[in-house]
C-alpha positions as CSV (number, residue, x, y, z in Angstrom):
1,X,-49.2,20.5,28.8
2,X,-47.0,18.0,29.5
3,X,-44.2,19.0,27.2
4,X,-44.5,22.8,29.1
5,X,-43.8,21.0,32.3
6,X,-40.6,19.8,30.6
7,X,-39.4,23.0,29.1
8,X,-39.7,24.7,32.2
9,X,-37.8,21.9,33.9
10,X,-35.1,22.7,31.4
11,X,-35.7,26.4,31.5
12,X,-34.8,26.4,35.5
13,X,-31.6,23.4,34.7
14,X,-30.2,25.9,32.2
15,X,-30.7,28.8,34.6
16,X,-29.1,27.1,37.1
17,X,-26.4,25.7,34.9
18,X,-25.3,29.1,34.0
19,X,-25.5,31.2,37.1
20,X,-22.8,27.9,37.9
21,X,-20.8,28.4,35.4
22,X,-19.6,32.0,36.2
23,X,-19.6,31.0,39.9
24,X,-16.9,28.6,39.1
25,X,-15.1,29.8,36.7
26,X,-14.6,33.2,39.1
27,X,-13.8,30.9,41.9
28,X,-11.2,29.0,39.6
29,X,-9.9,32.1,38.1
30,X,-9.1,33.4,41.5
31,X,-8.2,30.2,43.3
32,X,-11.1,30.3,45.6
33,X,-11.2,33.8,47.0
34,X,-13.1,36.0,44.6
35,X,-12.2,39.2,44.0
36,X,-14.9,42.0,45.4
37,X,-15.2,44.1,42.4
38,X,-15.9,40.9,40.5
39,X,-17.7,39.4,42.7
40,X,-20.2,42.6,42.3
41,X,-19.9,42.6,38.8
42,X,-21.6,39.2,39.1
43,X,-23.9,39.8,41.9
44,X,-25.3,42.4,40.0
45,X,-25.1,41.2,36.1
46,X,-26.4,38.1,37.0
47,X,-30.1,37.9,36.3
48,X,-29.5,40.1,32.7
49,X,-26.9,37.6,31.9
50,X,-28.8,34.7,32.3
51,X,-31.9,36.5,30.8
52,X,-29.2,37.2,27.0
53,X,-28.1,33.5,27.4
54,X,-31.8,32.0,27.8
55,X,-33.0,34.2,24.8
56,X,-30.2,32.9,22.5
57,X,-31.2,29.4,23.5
58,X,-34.7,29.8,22.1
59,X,-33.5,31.1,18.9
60,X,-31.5,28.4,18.4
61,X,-34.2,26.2,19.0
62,X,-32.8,24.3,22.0
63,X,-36.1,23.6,23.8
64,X,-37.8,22.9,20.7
65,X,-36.4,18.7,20.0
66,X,-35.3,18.7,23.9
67,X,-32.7,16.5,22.1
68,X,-34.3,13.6,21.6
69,X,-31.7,12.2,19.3
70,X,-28.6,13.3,20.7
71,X,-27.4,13.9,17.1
72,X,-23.8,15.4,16.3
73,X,-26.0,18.2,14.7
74,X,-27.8,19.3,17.7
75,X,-24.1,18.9,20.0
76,X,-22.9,21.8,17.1
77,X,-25.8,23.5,17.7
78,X,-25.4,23.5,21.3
79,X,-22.0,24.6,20.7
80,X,-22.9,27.6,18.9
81,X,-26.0,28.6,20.4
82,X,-23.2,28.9,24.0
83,X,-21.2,31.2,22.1
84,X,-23.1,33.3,20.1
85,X,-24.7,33.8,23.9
86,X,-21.4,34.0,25.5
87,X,-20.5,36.6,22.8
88,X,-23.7,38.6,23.4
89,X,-23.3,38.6,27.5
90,X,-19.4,40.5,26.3
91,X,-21.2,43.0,24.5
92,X,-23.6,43.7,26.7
93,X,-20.9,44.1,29.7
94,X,-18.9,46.5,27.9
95,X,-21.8,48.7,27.0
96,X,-22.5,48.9,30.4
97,X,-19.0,49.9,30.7
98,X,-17.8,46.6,33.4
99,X,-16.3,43.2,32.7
100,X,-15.0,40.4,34.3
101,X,-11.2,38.6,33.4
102,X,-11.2,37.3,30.0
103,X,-9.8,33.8,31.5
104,X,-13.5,33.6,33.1
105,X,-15.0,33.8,29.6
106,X,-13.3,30.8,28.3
107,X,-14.1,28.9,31.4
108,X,-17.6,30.1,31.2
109,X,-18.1,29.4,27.9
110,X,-16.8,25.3,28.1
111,X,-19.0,24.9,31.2
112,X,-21.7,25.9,29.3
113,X,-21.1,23.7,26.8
114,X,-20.4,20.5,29.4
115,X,-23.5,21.9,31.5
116,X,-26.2,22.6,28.6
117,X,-25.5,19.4,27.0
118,X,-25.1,16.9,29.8
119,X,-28.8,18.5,30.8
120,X,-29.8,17.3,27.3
121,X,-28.0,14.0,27.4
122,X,-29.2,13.5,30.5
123,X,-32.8,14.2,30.0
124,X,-32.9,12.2,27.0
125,X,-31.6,8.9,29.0
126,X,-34.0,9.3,31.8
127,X,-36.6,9.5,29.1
128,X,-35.4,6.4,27.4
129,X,-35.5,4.3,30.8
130,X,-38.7,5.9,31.9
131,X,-40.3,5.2,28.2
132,X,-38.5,1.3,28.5
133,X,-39.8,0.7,32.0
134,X,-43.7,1.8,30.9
135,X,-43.1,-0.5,27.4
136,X,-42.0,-4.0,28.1
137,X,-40.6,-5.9,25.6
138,X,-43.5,-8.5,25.3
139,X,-46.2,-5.5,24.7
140,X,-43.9,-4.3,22.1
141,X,-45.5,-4.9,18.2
142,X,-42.3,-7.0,16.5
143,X,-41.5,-5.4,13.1
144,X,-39.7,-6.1,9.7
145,X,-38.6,-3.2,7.9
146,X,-38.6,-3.3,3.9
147,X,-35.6,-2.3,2.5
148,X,-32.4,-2.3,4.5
149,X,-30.6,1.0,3.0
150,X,-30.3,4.2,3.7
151,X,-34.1,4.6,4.1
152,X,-34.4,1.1,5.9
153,X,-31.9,3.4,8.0
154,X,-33.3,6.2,9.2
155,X,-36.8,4.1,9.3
156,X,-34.8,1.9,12.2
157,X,-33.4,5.2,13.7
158,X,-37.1,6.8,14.5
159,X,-38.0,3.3,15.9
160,X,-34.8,3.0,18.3
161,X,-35.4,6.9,19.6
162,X,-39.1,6.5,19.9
163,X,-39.9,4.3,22.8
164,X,-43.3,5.4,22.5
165,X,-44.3,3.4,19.6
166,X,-44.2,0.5,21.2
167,X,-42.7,-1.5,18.7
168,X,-39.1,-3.2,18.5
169,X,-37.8,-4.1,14.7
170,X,-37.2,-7.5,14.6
171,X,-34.7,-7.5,11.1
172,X,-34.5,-6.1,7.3
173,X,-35.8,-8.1,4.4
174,X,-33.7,-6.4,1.2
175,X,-32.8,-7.7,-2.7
176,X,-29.4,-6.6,-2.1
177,X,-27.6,-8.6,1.3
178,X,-24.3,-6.2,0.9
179,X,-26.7,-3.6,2.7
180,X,-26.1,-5.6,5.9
181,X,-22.8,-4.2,6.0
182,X,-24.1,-0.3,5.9
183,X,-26.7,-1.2,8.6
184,X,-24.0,-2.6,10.9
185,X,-22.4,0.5,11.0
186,X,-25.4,2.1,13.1
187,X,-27.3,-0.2,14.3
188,X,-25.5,-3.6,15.2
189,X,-28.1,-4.9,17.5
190,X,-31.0,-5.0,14.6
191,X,-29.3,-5.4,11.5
192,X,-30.1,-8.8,11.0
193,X,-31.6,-9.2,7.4
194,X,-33.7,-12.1,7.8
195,X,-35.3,-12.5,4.3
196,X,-34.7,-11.6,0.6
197,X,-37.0,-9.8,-2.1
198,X,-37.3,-11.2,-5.1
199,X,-38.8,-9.4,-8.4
């Protein structure tokens, strides 16, 4: 229930977000005064638009992690999920035989970007304070993490984005100390290997 409540929180941001983004990109295009026929091309495209855009976001899965690790991957697929949309709202404007400047496109299409992922980004760091502020640090179970590769890695990642586990890893224990230099690369504040294993 609680992760509907969220989706439709997003649902109406990224409504909103986008019924912005043509509104300013016609108000740029035409230095503040918007041009009539334009402005009734979106006045009256407006809902259909946003209807094509919020469609594409669902195939591309952009409600489904509600970007909880603000990956590079999921920024690309942000990136293309705007497009493809932006691409499918030109199609559908000239079958309907209208269109708007082809500056406004361009605009359109790096607001959405900015817009859709800042929503993300932003969701994702009230999360994290909200998840912090419930989960203080002496309630947190201390951990030690076996291995301090690539898997020791990814087990540190799921830890850091999780705030709901209430745990906080405390350092790596590893047969190999060089590792300490791949851990740094990610994950400076617990890549401490306290310990050696010995077989």
């Amino acid at each position: 229930m609680q992760k509907k409540l969220r989706i439709q929180f997003l649902l109406i941001l990224d409504m909103l977000a986008i019924v912005f983004s043509y509104y300013i990109s016609l108000w740029l295009r035409f230095d503040g005064i918007i041009e009539k026929q334009y402005l009734d091309v979106f006045i009256n495209s407006i809902f259909v638009i946003v209807a094509i855009k919020i469609f594409v976001f669902f195939i591309f899965k952009l409600y489904n992690s509600l970007w909880e690790y603000a990956s590079v991957e999921e920024l690309i697929n942000i990136v293309i999920a705007v497009i493809v949309a932006n691409v499918c709202v030109v199609s559908y404007l000239f079958f309907i035989q209208t269109h708007l400047p082809r500056s406004v496109y361009v605009l359109v299409t790096a607001f959405d970007i900015c817009f859709i992922g800042a929503i993300r980004f932003l969701y994702r760091v009230i999360r994290r304070l909200k998840n912090n502020s419930l989960t203080g640090e002496k309630y947190r179970k201390r951990i030690l993490v076996v291995g301090a590769g690539a898997a020791g890695a990814l087990v540190a990642k799921e830890f850091k984005y999780h705030s709901n586990i209430k745990s906080q890893i405390i350092g790596f224990i590893d047969d190999d100390l060089n590792f300490s230099c791949h851990l740094k690369k990610s994950f400076a504040k617990d890549s401490k290997i306290v310990g050696r294993i010995y077989f």
